[in-house]
Residue, then its C-alpha position, 0 to 999 in steps of 0.5 A: x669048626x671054631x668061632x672063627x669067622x667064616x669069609x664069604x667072598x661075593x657075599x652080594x652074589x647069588x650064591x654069596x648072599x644065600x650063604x652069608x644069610x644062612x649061616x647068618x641066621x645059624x649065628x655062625x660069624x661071618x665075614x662078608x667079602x665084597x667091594x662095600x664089605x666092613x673088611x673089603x675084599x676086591x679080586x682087582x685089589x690083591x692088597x685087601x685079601x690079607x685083611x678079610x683073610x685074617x682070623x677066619x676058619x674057613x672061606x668060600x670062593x665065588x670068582x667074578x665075573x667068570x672063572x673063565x675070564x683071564x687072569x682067573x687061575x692066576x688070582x685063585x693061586x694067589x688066594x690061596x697062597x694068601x688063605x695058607x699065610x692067613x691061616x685060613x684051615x678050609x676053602x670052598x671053591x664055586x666052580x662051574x660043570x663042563x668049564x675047562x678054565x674052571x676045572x683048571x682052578x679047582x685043581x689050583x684049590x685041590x693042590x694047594x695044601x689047605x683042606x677044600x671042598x668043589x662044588x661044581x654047578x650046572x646052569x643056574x635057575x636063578x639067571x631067569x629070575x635074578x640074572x640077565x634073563x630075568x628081563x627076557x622072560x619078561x618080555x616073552x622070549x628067551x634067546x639063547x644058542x643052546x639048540x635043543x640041548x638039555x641042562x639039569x637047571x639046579x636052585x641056587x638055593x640047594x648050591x648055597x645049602x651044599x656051600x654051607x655045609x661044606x663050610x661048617x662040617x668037616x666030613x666035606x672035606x676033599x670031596x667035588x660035588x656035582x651039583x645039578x637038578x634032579x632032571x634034564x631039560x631042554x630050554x623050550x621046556x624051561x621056558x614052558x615051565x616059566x609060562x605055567x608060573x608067571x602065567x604069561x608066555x615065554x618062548x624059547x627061540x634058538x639063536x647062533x653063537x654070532x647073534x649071541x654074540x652081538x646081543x653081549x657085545x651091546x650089553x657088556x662089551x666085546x671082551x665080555x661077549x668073547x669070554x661068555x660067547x667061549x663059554x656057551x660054544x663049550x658047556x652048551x654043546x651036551x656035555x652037560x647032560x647028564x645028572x650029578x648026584x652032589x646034593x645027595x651026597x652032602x645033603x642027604x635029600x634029592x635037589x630041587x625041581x625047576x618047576x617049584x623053583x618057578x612057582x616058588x619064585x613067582x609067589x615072591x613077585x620074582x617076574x613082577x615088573x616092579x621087583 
């Protein structure tokens, strides 16, 4: 790759920060792309994409708030158009596993002419520890509509190591990675891994879509409650029990259980009620 700049769009994120600080840390250019960048980059804004663009080798494409939201396909096309008038050699798109919509803007990427990388995520472990149910962990109890479905929960860490390689290694090229945990696990069983680490209990407790639904619908809203209410009726239905070997194949090394993630996040005060 070149001393080109590398564009990290959601360079706030949980997968954007990781990436930036790596490549980063490898004295590697970057170009961070949010709101509050130096170069801003905001998907509701189309008139900064040309900006942040401008000059990079390669970008990473983290779509807020969902690729399932709508108007998301429409904006990764046109990213993409405005990545090809840039310049832009190299687009590595964060997807997620099981996700029509989603699958629909990887097509988007892997069509578009320019060279790309998929990296396609199961559930993040990080949602317990930095997302929206960091709290309920807190308080003890996990209410999600899964039943007794089981995910293959992966690190984020290991999705940004994948990113990263992506992005600055040119044998990634064209290649969909499926990157999961190294083993299934039923969110009782999660949440029995959370209890060991924070050394308090968390319990799991199956709820409906409809009561899944109230609960986003206070926090964000009933067009929010709609997108992510669709979202668990499609991905938390099994199809997404199964392991994918993504992380060995771009890596080398088997990904990361749910159980260190847990004891490694707890050592960093991740479940302290002042973080």
């Amino acid at each position: 790759m070149s001393n080109a700049p590398i564009l990290v769009i959601g360079s706030t994120g949980k997968t954007g920060r990781r990436i930036a600080a790596t490549l980063s840390a490898r004295q590697i250019p970057v170009r961070h792309g949010s709101r509050n960048s130096a170069i801003p980059f905001d998907w509701d804004r189309p008139d900064t994409w040309a900006r942040a663009l401008k000059g990079v080798a390669s970008a990473y494409v983290s779509y807020f708030p969902d690729l399932a939201f709508p108007g998301a396909p429409e904006k990764i096309e046109a990213l993409a158009e405005s990545a090809k008038q840039a310049g832009v050699k190299r687009l590595v798109l964060l997807s997620g596993r099981g996700e029509a919509h989603a699958q629909h803007c990887e097509d988007i990427i892997a069509n578009s002419g320019l060279e790309f990388t998929l990296v396609r995520a199961a559930w993040f472990a990080q949602n317990f520890s930095e997302g929206y149910l960091r709290d309920p962990v807190l308080d003890g109890m996990i209410a999600l509509p899964a039943g007794d479905v089981r995910e293959p929960i992966v690190d984020v860490d290991d999705i940004a190591d994948v990113a990263v390689a992506a992005l600055t290694e040119d044998h990634h090229a064209g290649q969909l990675y499926e990157i999961t945990g190294p083993q299934l696990l039923s969110f009782a069983e999660a949440a029995s891994e959370l209890s060991s680490a924070t050394r308090s209990e968390v319990r799991y407790l199956p709820i409906s879509f409809d009561q899944f639904h109230a609960a986003m619908t206070e926090i964000g809203g009933a067009m929010v409650a709609d997108v992510f209410t669709d979202i668990c009726r499609e991905v938390l239905d099994g199809r997404n029990a199964s392991l994918g070997d993504g992380v060995k194949r771009a890596l080398g090394r088997e990904p990361r259980d749910f159980a260190t993630f847990c004891r490694l996040a707890a050592d960093a005060g991740a479940w302290s009620a002042a973080a």
